[in-house]
N, C-alpha and C positions, 0 to 999 in steps of 0.2 A: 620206195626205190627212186631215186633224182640219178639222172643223167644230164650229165652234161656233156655232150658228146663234141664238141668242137669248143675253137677258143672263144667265141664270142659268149655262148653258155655259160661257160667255163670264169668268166668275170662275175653272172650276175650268181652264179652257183656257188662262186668265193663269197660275196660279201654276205648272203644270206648264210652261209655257214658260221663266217665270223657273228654276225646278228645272233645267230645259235648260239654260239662259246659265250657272248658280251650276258644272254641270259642267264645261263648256266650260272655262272661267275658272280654274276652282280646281283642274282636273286630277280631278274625282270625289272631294273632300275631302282634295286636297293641299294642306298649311299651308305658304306662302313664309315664310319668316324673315326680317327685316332684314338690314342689311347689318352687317357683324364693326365692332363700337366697336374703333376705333382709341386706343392708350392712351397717354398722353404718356411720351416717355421717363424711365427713372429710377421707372414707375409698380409700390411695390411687389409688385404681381402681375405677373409674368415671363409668364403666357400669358394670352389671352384666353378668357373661361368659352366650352364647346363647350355644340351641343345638339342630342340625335337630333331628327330631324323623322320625325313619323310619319305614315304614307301610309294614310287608309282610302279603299279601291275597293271598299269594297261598294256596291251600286246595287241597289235593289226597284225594277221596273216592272211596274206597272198597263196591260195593254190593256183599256179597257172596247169594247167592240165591239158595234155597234146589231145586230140580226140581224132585223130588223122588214121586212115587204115589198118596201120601197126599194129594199134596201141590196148588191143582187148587184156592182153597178159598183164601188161604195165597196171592200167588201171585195179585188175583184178587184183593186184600184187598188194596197191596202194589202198585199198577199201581194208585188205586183210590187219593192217599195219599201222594206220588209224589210231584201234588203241594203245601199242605201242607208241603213238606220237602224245596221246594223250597221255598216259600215264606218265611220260617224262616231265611234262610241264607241272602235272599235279605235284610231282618229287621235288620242286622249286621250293628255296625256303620258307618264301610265304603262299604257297598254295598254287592253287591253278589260278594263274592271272586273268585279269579281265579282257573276255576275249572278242575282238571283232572276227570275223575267219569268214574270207570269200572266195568264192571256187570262179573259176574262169576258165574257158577254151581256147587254143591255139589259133581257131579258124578267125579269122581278118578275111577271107574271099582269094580271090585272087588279081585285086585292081580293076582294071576296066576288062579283064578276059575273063569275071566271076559268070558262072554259068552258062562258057565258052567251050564246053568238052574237056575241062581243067576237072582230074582230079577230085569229086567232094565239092568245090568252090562252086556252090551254083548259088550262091546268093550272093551280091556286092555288100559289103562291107562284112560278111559274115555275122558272127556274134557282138561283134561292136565293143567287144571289151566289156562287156556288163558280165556282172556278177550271175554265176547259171543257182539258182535255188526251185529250180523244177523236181519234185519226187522220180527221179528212175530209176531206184536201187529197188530190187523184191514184187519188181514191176509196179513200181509208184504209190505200194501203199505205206511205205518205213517211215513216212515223218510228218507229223502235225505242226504245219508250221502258220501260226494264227495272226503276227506280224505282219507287216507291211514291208519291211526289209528285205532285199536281197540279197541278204549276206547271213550269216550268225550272230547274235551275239550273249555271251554268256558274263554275266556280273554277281560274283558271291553268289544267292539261292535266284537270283531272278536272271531267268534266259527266254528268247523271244520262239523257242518251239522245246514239243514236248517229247520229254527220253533225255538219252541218252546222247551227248555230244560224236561219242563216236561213231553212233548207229548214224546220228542227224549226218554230219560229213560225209558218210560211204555210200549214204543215201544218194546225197548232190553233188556226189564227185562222179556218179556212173553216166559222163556225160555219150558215152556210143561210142563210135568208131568211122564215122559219117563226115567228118569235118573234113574240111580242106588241105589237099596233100603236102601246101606250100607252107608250113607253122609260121606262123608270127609269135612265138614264145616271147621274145623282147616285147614287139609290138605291143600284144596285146596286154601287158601290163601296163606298159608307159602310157596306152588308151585308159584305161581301166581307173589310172591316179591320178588321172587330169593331165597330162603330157599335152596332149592334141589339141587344137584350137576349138575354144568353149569351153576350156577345161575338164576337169571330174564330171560323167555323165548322169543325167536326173538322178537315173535307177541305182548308182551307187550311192548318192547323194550320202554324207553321215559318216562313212564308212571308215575314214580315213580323220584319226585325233592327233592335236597336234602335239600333245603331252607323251605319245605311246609312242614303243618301240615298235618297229617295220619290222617284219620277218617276209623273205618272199621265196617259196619254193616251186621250182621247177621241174613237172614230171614230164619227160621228152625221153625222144629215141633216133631224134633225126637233129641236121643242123637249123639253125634259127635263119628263118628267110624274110625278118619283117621287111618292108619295102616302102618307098611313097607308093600313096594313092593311086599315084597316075604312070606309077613303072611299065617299063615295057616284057621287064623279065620272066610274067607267066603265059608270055605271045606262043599258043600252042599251034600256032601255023608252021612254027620251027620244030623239025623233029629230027634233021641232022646231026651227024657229030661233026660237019663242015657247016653247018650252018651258025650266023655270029652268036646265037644263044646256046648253040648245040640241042641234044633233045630234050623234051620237055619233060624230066625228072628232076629231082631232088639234087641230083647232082648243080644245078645250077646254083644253088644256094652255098655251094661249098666255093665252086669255083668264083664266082662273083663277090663272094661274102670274106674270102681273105687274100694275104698274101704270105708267101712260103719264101724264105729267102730274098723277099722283096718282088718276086712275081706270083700271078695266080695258079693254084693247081692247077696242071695239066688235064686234057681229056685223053687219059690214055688204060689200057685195062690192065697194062704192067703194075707188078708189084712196085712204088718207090716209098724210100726213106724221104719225107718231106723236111723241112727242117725249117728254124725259125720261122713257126707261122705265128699272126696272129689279124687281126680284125680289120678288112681294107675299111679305110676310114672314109674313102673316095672314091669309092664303087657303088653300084647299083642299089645295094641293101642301105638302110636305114644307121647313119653315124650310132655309134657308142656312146659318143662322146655327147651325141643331143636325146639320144632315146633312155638316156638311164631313168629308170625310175627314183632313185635315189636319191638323184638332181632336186627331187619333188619335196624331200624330207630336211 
């Protein structure tokens, strides 16, 4: 189940679907050849030139996965559906590609107000973007995972834990419902793949090939509120709707995070038709245009 519930989602939700179709299509970076030039007779080259075709199946996938209050149905939804994800790539012409697959949290904290009376956010920097391979699915006993890796990874018969890939995923995607109310979806990816200053962190270290397709999906329910560090936007001293952040809900990420017509949605609890919205580029929230992870690839 991927929601992309507003426009800024809605960017990284397109490209990773396209990243989906480019698979589907291309076999996971299989090159089709043309068809053999036919050569008139009498032509002095007696054969036609040959040429290996070479087959990259390597495949990185990205789960970012919201773990914010909401999200117990979502998740449940997404463990169920697993092997449907699986079984599609196995349907790929040459097989189930070679897979890196790391799971991640929406929680980032919430700035300098983490464990301020904010929502879940009681740790500063929350999960830091690292890849989550903790057992929580069946209450921690679903997966043998003997590696040193914080991530998966599966290549032809040798993979770094034991079963079943789809049981291993559903296992470490059951990250709770505990995290931080303000999602860093963007965020925490573009932390996650080197984006942030120090680049890719220790614990992902690996993870990320330079020969392999990117896939990155987004399981959310709410808007994408990543933010600098040092933002003021989760100040829970502000709990007004006349106050300049108005109150301290989820709505701020909506209102801050775009523009409608060229101004920001209103705080009002009237039904309205908003219309040309899309990603303020110079507001409070974290640029599009510097946080994509895609930048990276």
């Amino acid at each position: 189940m991927i929601k992309a519930s507003d426009s800024r989602l809605a960017i990284v939700a397109l490209v990773a679907t396209l990243l989906a179709g480019l698979m589907t299509t291309t076999g996971c970076g299989r090159t089709e050849l043309d068809a053999a030039i036919q050569l008139p007779t009498g032509h002095p080259i007696s054969t036609a030139p040959t040429f290996n075709e070479s087959v990259n199946s390597d495949l990185d996938i990205v789960f970012m996965i919201d773990n914010s209050g909401s999200m117990q149905q979502e998740q449940d939804n997404i463990a169920r559906n697993f092997p449907v994800f699986i079984s599609a790539l196995q349907s790929l012409p040459e097989g189930l590609p070679n897979i890196h697959l790391g799971v991640l949290s929406s929680d980032l904290g919430a700035g300098p107000f983490s464990g301020a009376n904010v929502e879940g956010c009681t740790r500063l920097g929350g999960d830091g973007g690292l890849f989550q391979a903790t057992p929580r699915g069946l209450g921690g006993g679903c997966l043998s995972y003997p590696k040193p890796e914080s991530y998966l990874t599966v290549n032809g018969n040798k993979q770094n834990f034991a079963g079943d890939i789809s049981a291993a995923m559903s296992c470490i995607a059951a990250l709770g419902t505990r995290g931080c109310g303000f999602e860093h979806q963007i965020g925490a990816v573009w932390k996650a793949l080197g984006g942030d200053v120090g680049g890719v962190p220790a614990a992902n270290a690996g993870f990320l090939r330079d020969d392999a397709l990117l896939a990155i999906v987004l399981i959310t329910d709410e808007d994408d509120c990543s933010a600098p560090a040092d933002t003021d936007l989760y100040d829970p001293s502000q709990t007004l709707i006349t106050d300049p952040l108005g109150p301290i809900d989820s709505y701020r990420c909506n209102e801050f995070g775009h523009l409608c017509d060229g101004v920001p949605p209103p705080r009002t609890t009237a039904a309205m038709n908003l219309q040309n919205c899309q990603s303020n580029e110079n507001g409070k929230l974290m640029r599009i245009a510097d946080s994509s992870p895609f930048s990276k690839r």
